[in-house]
Backbone as JSON, one array per atom type, in Angstrom:
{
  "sequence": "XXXXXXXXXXXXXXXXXXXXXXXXXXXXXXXXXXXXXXXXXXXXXXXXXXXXXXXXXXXXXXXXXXXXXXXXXXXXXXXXXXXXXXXXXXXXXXXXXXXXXXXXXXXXXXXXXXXXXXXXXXXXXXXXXXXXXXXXXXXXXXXX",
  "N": [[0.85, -1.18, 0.0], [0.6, 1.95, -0.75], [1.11, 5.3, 0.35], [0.89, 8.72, -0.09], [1.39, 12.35, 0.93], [0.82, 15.44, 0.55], [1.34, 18.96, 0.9], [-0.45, 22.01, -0.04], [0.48, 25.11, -1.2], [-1.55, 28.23, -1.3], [-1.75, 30.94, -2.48], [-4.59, 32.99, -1.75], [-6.44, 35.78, -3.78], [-8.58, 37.22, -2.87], [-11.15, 38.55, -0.49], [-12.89, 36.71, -0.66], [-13.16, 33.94, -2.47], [-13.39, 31.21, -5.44], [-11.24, 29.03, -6.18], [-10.3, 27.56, -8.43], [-8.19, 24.57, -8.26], [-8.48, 21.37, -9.89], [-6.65, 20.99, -12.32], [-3.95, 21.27, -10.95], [-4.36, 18.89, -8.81], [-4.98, 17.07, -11.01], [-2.41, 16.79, -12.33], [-0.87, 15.97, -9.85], [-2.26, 13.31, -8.96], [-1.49, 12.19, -10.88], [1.18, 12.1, -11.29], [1.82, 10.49, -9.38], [3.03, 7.12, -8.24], [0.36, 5.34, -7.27], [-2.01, 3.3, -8.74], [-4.33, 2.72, -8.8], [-6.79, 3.69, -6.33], [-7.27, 6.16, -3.73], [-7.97, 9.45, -3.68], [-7.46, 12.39, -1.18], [-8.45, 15.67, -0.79], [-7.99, 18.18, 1.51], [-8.38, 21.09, 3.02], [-6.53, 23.33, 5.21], [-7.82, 24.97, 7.0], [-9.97, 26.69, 9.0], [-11.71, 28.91, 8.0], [-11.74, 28.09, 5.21], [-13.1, 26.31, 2.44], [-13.83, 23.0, 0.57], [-15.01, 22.17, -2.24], [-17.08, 20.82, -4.82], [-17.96, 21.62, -7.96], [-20.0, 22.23, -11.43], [-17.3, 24.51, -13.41], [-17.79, 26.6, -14.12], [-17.82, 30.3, -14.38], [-20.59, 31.78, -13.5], [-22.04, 30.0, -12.41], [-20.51, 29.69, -10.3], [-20.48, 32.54, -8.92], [-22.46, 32.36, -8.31], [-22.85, 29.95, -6.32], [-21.21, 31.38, -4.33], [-22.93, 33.78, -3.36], [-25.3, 32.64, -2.21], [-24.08, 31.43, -0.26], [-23.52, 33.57, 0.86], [-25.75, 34.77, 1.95], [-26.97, 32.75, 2.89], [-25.3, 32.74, 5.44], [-25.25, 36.24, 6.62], [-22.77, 38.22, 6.35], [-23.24, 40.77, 8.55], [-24.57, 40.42, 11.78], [-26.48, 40.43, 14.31], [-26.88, 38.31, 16.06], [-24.33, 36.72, 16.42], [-21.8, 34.83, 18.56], [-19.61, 34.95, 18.12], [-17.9, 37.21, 18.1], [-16.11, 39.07, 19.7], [-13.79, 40.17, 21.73], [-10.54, 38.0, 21.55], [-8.36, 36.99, 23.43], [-6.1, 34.91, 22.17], [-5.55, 35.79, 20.27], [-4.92, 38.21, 20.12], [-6.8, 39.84, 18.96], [-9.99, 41.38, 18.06], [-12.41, 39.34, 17.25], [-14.29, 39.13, 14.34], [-15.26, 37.39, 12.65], [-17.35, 35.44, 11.96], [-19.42, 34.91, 10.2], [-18.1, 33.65, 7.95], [-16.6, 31.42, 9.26], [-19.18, 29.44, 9.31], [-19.61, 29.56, 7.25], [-17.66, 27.9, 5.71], [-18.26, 25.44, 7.17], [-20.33, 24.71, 6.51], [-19.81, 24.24, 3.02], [-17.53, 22.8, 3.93], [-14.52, 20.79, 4.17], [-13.22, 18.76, 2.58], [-12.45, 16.86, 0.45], [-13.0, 13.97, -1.99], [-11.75, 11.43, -4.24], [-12.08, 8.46, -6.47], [-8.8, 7.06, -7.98], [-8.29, 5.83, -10.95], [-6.62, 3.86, -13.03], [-3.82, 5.16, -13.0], [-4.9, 7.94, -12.76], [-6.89, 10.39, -11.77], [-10.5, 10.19, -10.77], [-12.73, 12.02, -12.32], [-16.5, 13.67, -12.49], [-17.45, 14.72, -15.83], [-17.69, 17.16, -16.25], [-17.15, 18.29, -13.75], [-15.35, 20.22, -11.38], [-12.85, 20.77, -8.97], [-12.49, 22.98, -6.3], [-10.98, 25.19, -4.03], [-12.53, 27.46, -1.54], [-11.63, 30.65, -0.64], [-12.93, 31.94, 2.17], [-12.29, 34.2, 3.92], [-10.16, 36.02, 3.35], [-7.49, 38.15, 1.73], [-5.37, 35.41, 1.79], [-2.02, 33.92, 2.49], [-2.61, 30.47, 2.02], [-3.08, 26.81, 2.98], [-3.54, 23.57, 1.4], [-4.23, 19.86, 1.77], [-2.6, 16.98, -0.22], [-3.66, 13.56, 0.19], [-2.92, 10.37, -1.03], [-4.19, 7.81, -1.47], [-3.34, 4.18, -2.16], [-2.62, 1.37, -4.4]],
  "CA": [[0.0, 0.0, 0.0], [1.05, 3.29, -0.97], [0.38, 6.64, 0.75], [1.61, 10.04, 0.12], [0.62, 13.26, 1.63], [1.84, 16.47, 0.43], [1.07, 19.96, 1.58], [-0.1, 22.36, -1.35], [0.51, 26.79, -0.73], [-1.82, 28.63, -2.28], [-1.92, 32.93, -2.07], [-5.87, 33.36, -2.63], [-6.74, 36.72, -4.26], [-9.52, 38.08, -2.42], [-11.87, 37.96, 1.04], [-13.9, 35.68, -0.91], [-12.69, 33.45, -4.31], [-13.5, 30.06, -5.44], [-9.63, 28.8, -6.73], [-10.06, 26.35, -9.09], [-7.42, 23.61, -8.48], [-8.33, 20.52, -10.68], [-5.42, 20.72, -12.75], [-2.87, 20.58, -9.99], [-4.77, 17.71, -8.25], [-4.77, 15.54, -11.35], [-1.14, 16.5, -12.09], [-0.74, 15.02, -8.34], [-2.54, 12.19, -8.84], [-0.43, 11.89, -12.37], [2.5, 12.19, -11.03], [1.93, 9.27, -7.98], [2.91, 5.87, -8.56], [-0.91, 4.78, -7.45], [-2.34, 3.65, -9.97], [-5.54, 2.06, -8.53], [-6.56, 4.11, -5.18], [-8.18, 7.15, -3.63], [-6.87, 10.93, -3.39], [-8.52, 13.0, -0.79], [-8.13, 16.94, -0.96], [-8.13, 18.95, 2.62], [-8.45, 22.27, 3.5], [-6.43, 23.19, 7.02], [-8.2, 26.05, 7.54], [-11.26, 26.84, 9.59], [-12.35, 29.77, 7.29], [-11.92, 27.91, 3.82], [-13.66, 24.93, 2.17], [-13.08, 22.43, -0.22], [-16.1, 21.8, -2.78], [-17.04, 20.19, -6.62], [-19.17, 21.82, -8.54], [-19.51, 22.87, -12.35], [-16.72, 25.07, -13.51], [-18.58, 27.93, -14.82], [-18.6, 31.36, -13.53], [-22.0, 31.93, -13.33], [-21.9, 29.1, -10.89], [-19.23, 29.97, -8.95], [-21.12, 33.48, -8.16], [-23.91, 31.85, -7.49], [-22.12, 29.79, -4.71], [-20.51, 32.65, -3.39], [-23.44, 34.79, -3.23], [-25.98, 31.67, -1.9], [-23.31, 31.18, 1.3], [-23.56, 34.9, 1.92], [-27.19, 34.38, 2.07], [-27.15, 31.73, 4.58], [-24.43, 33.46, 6.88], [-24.7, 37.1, 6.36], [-21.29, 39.37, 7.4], [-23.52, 41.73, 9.56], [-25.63, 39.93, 11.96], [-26.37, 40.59, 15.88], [-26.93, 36.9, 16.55], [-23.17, 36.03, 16.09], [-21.31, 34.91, 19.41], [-17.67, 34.75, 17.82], [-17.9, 38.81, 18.07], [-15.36, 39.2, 20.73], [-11.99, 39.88, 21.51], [-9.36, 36.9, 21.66], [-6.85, 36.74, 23.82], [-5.21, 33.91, 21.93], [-5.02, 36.39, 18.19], [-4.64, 39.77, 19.87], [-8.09, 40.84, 17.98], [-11.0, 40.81, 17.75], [-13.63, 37.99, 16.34], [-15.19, 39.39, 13.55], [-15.63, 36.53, 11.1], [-17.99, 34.1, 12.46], [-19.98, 34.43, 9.02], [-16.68, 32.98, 7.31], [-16.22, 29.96, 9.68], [-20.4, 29.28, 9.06], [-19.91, 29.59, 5.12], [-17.06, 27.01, 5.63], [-18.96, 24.49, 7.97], [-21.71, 24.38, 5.0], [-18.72, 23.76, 2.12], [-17.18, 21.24, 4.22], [-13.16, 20.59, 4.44], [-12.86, 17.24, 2.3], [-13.75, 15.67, -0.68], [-12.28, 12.45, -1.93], [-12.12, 10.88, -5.58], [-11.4, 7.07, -6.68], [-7.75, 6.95, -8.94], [-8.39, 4.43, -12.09], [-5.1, 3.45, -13.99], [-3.32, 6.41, -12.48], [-5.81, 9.17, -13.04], [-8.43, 10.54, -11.0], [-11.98, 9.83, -11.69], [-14.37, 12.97, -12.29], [-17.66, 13.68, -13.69], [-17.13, 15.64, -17.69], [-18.29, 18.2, -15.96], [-16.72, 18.72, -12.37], [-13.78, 20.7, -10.99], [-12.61, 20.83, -7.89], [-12.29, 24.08, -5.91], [-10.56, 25.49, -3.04], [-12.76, 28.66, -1.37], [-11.16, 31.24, 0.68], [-14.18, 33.26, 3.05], [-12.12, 35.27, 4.93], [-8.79, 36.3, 2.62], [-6.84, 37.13, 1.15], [-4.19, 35.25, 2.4], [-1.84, 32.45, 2.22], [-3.16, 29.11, 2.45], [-2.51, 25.3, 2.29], [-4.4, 22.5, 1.8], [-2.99, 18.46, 1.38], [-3.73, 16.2, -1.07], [-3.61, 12.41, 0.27], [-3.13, 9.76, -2.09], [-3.67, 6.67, -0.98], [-3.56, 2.72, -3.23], [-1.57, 0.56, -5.37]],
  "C": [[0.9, 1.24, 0.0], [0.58, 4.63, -0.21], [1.05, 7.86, 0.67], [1.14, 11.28, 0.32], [1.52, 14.38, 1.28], [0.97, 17.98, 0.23], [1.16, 21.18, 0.2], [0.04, 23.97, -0.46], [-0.37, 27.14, -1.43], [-2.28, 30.27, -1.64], [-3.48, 32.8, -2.99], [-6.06, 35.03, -2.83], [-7.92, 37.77, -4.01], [-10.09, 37.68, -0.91], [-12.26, 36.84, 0.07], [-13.51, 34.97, -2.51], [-12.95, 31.96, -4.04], [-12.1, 29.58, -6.29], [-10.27, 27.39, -7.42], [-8.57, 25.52, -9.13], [-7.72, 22.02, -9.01], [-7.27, 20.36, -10.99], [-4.2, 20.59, -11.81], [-3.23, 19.27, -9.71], [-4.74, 16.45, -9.52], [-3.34, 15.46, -12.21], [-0.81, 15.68, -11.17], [-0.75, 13.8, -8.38], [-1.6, 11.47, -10.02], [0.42, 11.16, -11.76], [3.18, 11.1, -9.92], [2.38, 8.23, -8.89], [1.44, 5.23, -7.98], [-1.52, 5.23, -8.56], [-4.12, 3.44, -9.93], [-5.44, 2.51, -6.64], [-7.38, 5.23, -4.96], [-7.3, 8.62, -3.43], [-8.09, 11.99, -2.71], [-7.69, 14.5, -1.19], [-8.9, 17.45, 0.56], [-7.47, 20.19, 3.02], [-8.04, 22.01, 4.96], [-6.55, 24.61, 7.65], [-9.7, 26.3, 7.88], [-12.14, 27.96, 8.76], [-12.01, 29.58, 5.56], [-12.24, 26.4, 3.75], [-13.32, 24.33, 0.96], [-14.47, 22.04, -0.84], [-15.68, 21.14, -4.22], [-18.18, 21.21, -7.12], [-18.8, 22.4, -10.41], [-18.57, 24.11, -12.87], [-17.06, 26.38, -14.37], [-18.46, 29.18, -14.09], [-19.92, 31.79, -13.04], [-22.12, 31.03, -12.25], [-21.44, 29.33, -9.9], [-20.2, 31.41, -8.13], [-22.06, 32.95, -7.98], [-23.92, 31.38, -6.19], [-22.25, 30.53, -4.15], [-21.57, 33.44, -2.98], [-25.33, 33.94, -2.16], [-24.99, 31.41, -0.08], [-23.34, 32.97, 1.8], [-24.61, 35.43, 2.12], [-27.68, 34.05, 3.62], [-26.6, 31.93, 5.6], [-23.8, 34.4, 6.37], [-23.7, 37.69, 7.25], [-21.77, 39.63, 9.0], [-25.17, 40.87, 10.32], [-25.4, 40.43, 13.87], [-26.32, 39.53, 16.36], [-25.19, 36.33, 16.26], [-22.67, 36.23, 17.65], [-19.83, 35.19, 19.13], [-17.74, 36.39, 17.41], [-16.98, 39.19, 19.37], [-14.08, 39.58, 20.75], [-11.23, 38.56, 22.31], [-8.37, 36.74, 22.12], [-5.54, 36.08, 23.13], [-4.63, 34.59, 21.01], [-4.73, 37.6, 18.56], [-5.61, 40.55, 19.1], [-8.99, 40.29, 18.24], [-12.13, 39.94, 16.84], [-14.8, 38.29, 15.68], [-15.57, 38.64, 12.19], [-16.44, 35.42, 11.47], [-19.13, 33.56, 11.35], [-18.99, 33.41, 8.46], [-16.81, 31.46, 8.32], [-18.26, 29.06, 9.5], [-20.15, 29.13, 7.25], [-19.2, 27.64, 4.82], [-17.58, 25.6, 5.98], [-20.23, 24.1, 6.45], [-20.89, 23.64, 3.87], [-18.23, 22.64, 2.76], [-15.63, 21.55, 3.93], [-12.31, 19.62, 3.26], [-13.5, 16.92, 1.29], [-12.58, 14.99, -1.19], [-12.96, 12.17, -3.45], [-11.27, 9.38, -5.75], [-10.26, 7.86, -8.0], [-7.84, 5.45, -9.56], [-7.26, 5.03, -12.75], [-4.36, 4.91, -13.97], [-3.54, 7.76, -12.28], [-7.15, 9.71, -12.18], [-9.72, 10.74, -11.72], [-12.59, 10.75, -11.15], [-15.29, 12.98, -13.0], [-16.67, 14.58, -15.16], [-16.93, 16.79, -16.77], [-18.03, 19.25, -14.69], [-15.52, 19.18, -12.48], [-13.95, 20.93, -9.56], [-12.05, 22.19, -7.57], [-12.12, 24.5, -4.36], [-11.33, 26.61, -2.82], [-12.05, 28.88, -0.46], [-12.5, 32.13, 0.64], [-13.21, 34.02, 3.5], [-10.35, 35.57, 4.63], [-8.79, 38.02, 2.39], [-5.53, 36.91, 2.19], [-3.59, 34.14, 2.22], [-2.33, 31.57, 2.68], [-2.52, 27.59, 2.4], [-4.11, 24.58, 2.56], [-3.53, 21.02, 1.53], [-4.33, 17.85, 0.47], [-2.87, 14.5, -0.16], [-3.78, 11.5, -0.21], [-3.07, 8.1, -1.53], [-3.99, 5.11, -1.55], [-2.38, 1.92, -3.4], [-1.16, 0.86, -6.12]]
}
């Protein structure tokens, strides 16, 4: 069994962007010796998520504008409004870690004959809520 785990950087470009990384990830998976196996993709950040969805703009703002729907910026009901001893600031993003919790951290694809298996139609996308700034996420590859 094979497993390799490797830690990607990525500088996102705004508070709010959906980063299309596909093409890295199935370089990645390329580039493994599994040839038959799974490759997850994880976000290690509490204010960015890891989704699929059609690669369209029109989509993508739709996302983006559908999560700032469901957990607007400016709300009185937010407890993470505080100051933090631990950051030296105050806790003004508790929309952002709510957008993320919805997106999710993780998504996972089977690798057939060294290639990862997507729909025609899917790409995989890193969001940053609460940028810009550097990031990582890992990809985990794990088979035969």
């Amino acid at each position: 069994m094979i497993s390799e785990i490797a830690k990607v950087g990525i500088d996102t470009p705004a508070d709010t962007a959906m980063i299309d990384i596909t093409e890295s990830l199935r370089e990645t998976v390329h580039n493994s010796p599994v040839v038959k196996g799974v490759v997850w993709v994880t976000t290690l950040h509490t204010t960015t998520g890891i989704t699929v969805n059609e690669g369209l703009p029109d989509v993508e703002a739709d996302l983006i504008a559908m999560l700032r729907r469901l957990a607007p910026t400016e709300s009185s009901d937010y407890l993470h409004a505080r100051w933090l001893p631990s950051d030296g600031a105050m806790a003004i993003n508790s929309a952002t870690h709510q957008r993320a919790a919805i997106l999710g951290p993780q998504v996972a694809f089977p690798i057939d004959a060294g290639e990862i298996v997507l729909g025609s139609r899917q790409r995989v996308y890193f969001v940053e809520l609460d940028g810009p700034l550097r990031r990582n996420y890992l990809t985990h590859i794990l088979g035969e």
